[in-house]
C-alpha positions in Angstrom: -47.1 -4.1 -3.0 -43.7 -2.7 -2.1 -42.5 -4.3 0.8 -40.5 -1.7 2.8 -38.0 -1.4 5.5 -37.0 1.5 7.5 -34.1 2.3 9.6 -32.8 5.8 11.1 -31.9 5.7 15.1 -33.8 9.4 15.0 -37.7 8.0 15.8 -39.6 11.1 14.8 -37.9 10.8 11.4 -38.6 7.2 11.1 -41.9 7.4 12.1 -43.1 10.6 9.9 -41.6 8.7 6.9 -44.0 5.8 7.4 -46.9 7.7 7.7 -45.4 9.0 4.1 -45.2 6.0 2.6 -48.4 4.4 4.5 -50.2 7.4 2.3 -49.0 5.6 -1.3 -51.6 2.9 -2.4 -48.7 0.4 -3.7 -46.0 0.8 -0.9 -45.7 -1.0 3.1 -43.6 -0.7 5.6 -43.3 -3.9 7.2 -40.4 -3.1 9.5 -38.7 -0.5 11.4 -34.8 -0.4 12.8 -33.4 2.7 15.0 -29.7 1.0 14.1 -27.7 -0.9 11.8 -27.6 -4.2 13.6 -31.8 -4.5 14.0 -31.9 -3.1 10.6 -30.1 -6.0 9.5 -32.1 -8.6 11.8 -35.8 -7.1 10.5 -34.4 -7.3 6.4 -33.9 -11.0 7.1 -36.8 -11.2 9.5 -39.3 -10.1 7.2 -37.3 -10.1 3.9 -38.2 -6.6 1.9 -38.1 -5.5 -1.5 -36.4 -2.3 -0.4 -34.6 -1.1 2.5 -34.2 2.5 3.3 -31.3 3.1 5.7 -30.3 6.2 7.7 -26.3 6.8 6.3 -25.3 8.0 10.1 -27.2 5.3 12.1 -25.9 3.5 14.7 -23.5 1.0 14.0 -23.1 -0.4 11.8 -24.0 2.7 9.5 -26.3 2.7 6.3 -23.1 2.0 4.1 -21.9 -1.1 5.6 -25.4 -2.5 6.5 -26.5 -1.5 2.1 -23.2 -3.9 1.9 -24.1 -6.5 4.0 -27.5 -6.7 2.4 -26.3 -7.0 -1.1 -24.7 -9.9 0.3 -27.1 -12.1 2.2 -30.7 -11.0 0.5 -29.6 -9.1 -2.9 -33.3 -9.0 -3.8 -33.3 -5.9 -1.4 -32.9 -2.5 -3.0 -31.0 -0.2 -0.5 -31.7 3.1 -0.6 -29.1 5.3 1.2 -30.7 8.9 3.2 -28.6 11.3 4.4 -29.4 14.5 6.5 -26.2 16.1 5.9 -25.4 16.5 2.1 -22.5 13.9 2.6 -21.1 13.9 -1.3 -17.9 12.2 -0.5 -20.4 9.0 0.9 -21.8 8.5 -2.4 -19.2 6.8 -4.0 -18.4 4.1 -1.4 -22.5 3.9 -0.7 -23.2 3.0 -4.5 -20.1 0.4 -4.5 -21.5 -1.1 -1.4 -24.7 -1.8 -3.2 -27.0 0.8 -2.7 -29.4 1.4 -5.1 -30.8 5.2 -4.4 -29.2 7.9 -2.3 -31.3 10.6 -1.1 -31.3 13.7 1.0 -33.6 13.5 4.0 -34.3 17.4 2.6 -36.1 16.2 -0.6 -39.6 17.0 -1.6 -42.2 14.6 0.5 -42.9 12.8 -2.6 -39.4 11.6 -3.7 -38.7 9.2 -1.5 -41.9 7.2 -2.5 -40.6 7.3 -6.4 -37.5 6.5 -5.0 -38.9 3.6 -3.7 -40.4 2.5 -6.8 -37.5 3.5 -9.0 -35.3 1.2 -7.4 -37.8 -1.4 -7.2 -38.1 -1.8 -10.6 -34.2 -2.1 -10.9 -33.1 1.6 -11.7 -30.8 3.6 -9.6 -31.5 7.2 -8.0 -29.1 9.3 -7.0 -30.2 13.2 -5.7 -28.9 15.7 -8.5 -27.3 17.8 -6.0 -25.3 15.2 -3.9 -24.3 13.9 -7.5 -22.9 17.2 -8.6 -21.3 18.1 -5.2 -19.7 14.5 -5.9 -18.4 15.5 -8.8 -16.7 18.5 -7.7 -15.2 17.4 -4.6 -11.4 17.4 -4.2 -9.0 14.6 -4.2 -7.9 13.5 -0.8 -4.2 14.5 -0.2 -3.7 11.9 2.7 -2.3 8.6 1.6 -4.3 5.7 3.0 -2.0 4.9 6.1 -2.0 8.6 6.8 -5.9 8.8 6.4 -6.2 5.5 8.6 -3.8 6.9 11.5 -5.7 9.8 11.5 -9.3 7.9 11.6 -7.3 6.1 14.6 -6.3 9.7 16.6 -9.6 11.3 16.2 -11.1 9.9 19.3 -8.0 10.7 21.4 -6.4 8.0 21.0 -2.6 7.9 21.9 0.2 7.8 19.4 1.6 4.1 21.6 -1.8 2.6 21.1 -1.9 4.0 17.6 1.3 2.3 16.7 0.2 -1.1 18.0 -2.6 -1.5 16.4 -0.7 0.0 12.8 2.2 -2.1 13.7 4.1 1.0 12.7 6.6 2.8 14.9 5.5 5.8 17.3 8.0 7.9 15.6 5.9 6.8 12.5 2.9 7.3 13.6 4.1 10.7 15.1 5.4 11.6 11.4 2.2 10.6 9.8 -0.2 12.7 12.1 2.4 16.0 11.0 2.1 15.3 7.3 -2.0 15.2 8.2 -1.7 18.2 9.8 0.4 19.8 7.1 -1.6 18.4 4.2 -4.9 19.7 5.1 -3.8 23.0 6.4 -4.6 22.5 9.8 -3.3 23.9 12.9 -3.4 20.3 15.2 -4.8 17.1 15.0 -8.2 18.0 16.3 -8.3 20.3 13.2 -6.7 17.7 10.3 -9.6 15.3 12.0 -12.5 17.9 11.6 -11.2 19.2 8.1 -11.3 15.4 6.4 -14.3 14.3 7.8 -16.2 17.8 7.0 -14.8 16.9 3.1 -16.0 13.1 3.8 -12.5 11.1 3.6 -12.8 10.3 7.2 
């Protein structure tokens, strides 16, 4: 048997994919998570062969929990879902371990060869996400621009921003106008929206 774990805060999801997976003869659920840090506490709990972990959960998110499992129980196979079509996540999911990454949109059956595929040591990646990955642009932010923006897009001010960058507000002030410039944007709010909706937030 398969041991399986499953973790997506949405319940109905989480609980209509174990009644998919109770329906294959060689797979079992043994534990459920509706976020990243029970997710993590039921792997080492019960110790699975695969875990298959929501990529928007709760914190923290299937990405960082994929890493921490490759680190403390590396006999786990993470396998990455996402209900979005997030191409710009499959990169940083597959180099935080994951094995699989799948959209919560493919055919009923996929996820349990999924499942096995990455059981036996292969990796899975859904064609489309993989081509969409392919395609997708460059980000034009530098990484201290993209972080002062990741910083401003819940509000935050551009004082607070600065200590925690230990740049100076004027700085600061200067990289949120190049974000703004760079993606097209007509404020903040919009530089924020635009680079998460292409994935580099």
């Amino acid at each position: 048997m398969i041991r399986v774990l499953l973790a997506d805060d949405e319940e109905l999801i989480r609980l209509a994919l174990a009644a998919l997976l109770d329906l294959e003869p060689d797979i079992e659920v043994v534990a459920h998570a509706a976020d990243g840090r029970a997710a993590l506490a039921a792997a080492l709990a019960h110790r699975p062969d695969v875990a298959v972990l929501d990529l928007e959960m709760p914190p923290p998110g299937g990405v960082a929990v994929a890493a921490e499992l490759a680190r403390a129980l590396p006999a786990c196979a993470p396998v990455i879902l996402t209900g979005h079509g997030r191409p710009a996540q499959l990169r940083p999911a597959l180099a935080a371990g994951a094995r699989g990454f799948l959209a919560k949109g493919a055919p009923g059956g996929a996820l349990a060869d999924v499942i096995r595929r990455v059981h036996s040591g292969a990796r899975y990646v859904d064609p489309a996400l993989a081509a969409d990955a392919l395609t997708l642009p460059e980000c034009p932010l530098t990484p201290r621009e993209l972080e002062t923006l990741r910083l401003a897009e819940l509000g935050t001010p551009v004082a607070v921003i600065a200590r925690r960058t230990h740049l100076a507000a004027g700085t600061v002030r200067n990289h949120l106008s190049a974000c703004v410039q760079k993606l097209g944007a007509a404020d903040r709010a919009e530089a924020v929206r635009r680079a998460r909706e292409a994935g580099w937030l």
